[in-house]
C-alpha positions as a printed Julia matrix, in Angstrom:
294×3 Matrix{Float64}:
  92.98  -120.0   41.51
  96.06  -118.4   40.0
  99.07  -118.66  41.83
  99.55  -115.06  41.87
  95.93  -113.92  43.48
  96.38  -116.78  45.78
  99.67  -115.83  47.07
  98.32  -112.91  47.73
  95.05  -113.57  48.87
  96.74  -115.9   51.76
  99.55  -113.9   52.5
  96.79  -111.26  53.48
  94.88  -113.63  55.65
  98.11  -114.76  57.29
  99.07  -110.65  58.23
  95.45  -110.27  59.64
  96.24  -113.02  61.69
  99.78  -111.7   62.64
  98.15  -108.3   63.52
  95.32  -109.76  65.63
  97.79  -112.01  67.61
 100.57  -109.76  68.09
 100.34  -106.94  71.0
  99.8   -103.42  69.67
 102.61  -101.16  68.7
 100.87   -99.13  71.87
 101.51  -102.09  74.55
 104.01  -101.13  77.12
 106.53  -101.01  76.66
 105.93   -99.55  72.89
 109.66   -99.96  72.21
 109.65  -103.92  71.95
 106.05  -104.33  70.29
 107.25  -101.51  67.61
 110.41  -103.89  66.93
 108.77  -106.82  66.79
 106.03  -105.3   64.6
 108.98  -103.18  62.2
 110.42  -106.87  61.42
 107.24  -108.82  61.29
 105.42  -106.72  58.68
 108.54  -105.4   56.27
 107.08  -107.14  53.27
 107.92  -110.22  53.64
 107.22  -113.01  50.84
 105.31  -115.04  53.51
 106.22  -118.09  52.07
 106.6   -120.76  54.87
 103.17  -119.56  56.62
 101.4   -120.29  53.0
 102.52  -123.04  52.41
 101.8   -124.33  56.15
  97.94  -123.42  54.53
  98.41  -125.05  51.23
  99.62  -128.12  53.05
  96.27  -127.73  55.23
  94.22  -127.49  51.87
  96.57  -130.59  50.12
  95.56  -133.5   52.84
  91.75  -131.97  52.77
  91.65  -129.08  55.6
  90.37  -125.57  55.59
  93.24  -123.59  55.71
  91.52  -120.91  58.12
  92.2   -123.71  60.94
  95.62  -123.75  60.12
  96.12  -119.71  60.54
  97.48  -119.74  64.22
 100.17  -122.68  62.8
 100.85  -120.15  59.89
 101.38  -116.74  62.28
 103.65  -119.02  64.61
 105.94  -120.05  61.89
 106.73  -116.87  60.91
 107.34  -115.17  64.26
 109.95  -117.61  64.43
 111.03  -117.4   61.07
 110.98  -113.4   61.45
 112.72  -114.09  64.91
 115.91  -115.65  63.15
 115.86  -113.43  60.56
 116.61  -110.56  62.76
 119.22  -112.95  64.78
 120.69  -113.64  61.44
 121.45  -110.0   60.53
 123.04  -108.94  63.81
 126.71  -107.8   63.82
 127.84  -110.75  66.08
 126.07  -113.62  63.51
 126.08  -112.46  59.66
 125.71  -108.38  60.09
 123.68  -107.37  57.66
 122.34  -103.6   56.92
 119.37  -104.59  54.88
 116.34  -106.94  54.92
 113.32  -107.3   53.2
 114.25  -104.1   51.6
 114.72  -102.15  54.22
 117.08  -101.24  57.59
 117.49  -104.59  59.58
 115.98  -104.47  63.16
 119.04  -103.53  65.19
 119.87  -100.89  62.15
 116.91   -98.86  63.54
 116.35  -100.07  67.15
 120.22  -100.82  68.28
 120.64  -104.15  69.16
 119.8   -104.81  72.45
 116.36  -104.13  71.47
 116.63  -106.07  68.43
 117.66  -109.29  70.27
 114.87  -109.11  72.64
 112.39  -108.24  69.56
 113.82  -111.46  68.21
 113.57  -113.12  71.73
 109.96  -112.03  72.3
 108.7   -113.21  68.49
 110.33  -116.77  69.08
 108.17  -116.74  72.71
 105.15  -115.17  70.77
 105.1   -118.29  68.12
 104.37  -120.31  70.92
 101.26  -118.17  72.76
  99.65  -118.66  69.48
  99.82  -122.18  69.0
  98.99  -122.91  72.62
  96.07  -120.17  73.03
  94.53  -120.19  69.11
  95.56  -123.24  67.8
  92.85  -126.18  67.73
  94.49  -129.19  67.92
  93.03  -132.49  65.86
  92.63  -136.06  67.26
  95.68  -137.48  65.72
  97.68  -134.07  66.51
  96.58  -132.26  69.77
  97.9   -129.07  70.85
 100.81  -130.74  72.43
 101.86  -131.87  69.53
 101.68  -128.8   67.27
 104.1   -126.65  69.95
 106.49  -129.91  70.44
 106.69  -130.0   66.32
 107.7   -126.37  66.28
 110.23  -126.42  69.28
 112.25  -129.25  67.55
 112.5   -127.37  64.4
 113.72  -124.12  66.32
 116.05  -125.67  68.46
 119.31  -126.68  68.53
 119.31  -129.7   66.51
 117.94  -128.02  63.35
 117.58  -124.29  63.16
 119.79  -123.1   65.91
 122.14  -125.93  64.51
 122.11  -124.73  61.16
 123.32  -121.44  62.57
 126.1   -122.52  64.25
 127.44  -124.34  62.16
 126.97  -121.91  59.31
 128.9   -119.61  61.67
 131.56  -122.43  62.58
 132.17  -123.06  58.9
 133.22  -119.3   57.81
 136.28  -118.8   56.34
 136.89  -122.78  56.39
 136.89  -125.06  53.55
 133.95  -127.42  53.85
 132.62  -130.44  52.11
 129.23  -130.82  50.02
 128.25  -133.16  53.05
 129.09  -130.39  55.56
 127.05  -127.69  53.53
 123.89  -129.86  52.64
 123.89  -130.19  56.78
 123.64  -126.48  57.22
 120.94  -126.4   54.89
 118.79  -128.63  55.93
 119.09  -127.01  59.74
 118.87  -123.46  59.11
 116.9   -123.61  56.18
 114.87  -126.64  54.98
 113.86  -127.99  58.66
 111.32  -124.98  59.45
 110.01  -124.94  56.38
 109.47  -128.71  56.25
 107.98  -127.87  59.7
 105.2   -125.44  57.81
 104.57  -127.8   55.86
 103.68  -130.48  58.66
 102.13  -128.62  60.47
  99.69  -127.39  58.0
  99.26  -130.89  57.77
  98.47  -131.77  60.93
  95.98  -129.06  61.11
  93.76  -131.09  58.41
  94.66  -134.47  60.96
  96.38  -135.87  57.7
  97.32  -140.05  58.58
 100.34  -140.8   59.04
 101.2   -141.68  55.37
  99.87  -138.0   54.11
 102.19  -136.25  57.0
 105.31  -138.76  55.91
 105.0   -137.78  51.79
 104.5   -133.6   52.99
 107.79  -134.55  55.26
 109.51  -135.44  51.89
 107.89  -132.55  49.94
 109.42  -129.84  52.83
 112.56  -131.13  52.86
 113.48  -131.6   49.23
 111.42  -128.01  48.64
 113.56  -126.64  51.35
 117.07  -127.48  49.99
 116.09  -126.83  46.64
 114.78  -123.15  47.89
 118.44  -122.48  49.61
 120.15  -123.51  46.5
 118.8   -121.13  44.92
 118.95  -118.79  47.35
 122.71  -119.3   47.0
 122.63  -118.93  43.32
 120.89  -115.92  43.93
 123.21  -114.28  46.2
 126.04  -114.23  43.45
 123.79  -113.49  40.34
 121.76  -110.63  41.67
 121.83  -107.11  42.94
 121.04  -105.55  46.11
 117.84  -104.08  45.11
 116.49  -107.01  43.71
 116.86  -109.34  46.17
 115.74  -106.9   49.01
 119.12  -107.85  51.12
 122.62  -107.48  50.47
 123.9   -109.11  47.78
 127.26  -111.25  47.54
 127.31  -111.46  51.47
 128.15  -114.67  51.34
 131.32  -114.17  49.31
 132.35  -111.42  51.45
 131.96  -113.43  54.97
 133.71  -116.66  53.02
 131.15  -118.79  53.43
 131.01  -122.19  51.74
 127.71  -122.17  48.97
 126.42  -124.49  46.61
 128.13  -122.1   43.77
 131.48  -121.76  45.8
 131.56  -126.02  45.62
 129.73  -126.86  42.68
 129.77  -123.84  40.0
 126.6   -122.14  39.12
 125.62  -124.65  36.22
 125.29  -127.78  38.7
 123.95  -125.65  41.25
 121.26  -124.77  39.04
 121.12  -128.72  38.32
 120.78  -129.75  41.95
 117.81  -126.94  42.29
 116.23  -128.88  39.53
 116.88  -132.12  41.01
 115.73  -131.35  44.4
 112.83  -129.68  42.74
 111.8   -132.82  41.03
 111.94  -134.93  44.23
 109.8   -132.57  45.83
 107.49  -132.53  43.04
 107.29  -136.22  42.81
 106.69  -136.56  46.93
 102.98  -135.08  46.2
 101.76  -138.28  44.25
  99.49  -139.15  47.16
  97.72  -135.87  46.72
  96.22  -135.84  43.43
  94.87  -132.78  42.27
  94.79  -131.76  45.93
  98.23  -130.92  45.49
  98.61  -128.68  42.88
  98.9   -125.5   44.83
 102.09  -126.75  46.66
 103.08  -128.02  42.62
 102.59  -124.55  41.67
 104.57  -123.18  44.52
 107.55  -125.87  43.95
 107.74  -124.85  40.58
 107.43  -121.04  41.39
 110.73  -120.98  43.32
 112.48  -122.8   41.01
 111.85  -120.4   38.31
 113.09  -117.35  40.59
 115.95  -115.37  38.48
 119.02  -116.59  38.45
């Protein structure tokens, strides 16, 4: 399949799976469920949920039985998206090309739209999700908690926050990106997977895959920040600039950033060996990002 019809062909069967698992925009209260719902389906590139199923499809799965895995990566991914944009962390106007949650709902309600996602990752895994002999149930929620938590995600945040204005080293920045960025998206990419039971060496070489994948996809999300326009990206550009925040750009230049994008993309690249021809779609989708304007 072309890796146009199948992005799009599994980032539909991962919103029918958001839209089945999510409470109505009608559930009382309607306030929250509209919030949650405004954020979750704003056109988002879906990326870490297909990828969880490409990773399912990679170590021999059907990806349907990785779909509840898939919806509860990106209610938590949505979840610190809308965290992200609030006026107390990186207050931003726009996302996913359009108001940010707390532009349109205030943001009390935004925070608890955010709270109630991050809660609403973990219904689905525990009430939808399978489980496999290797990797029951237990397992899939404990996998997503680490990512989310403080060590990695919520780390990531804090000390993206902690590092404003200050002059940091490469060392320092690579450790925000691997928290905030490259840890839940490695976690997609386990997870999917675990959904296929993948042995231990399978899980261990889509471990290296999702975290080389998910630096490289910040660096250029850096690179992007500085090189394109509001409209285009779908967020406001040159935010990072304006907050003083350190970036691959701001330490490197835009020339080695783009080499370091390569590089990681490479490693990633080379981490699906074990796959064969199994692993082309995640191939496809490594090279994909790379080639994102710069």
């Amino acid at each position: 399949m072309i890796l146009k019809d199948y992005l799009k062909e599994r980032g539909a069967a991962v919103d029918k799976a958001l839209d089945r698992y999510l409470p109505k925009a009608t559930v009382k209260p309607p306030t929250i469920h509209k919030a949650m719902r405004y954020s979750l389906f704003a056109g988002g590139k879906r990326l870490r949920p297909i990828l969880t199923l490409a990773a399912a499809e990679a170590a021999g799965g059907d990806y349907k039985a990785a779909l509840p895995l898939a919806a509860a990566v990106e209610c938590v991914h949505t979840y610190s998206l809308i965290h992200d944009d609030l006026p107390c962390m990186d207050n931003d106007d726009y996302r996913r090309g359009r108001l940010t949650n707390h532009k349109v709902f205030g943001e009390a309600i935004a925070i608890l739209a955010g709270d109630a996602l991050l809660t609403q990752a973990f219904e689905i895994i525990a009430s939808e999700a399978a489980g496999t002999p290797r990797y029951p149930v237990a397992t899939l929620v404990r996998e997503l908690a680490h990512a989310a938590g403080s060590r990695y995600l919520i780390a990531g945040q804090v000390a993206d926050l902690e590092g404003e204005g200050k002059k940091i080293s490469l060392k320092e920045l690579r450790f925000i990106h691997e928290c905030k960025t490259a840890a839940l998206l490695t976690c997609a990419i386990r997870l999917g997977g675990m959904s296929a039971n993948a042995t231990p060496a399978k899980l261990k070489a889509l471990t290296d895959f999702g975290q080389a994948l998910g630096l490289a996809f910040q660096v250029i999300d850096d690179i992007l920040d500085v090189t394109q326009t509001s409209e285009k990206l779908g967020k406001s550009a040159g935010k990072d600039v304006a907050a003083q925040k350190a970036t691959y750009p701001s330490l490197l230049g835009l020339e080695k950033s783009r080499k370091e994008a390569q590089r990681l993309t490479h490693a990633a690249l080379a981490a699906l060996k074990p796959f064969g021809k199994k692993g082309d779609t995640l191939r496809a989708i490594a090279e994909y990002l790379l080639q994102r304007d710069y």
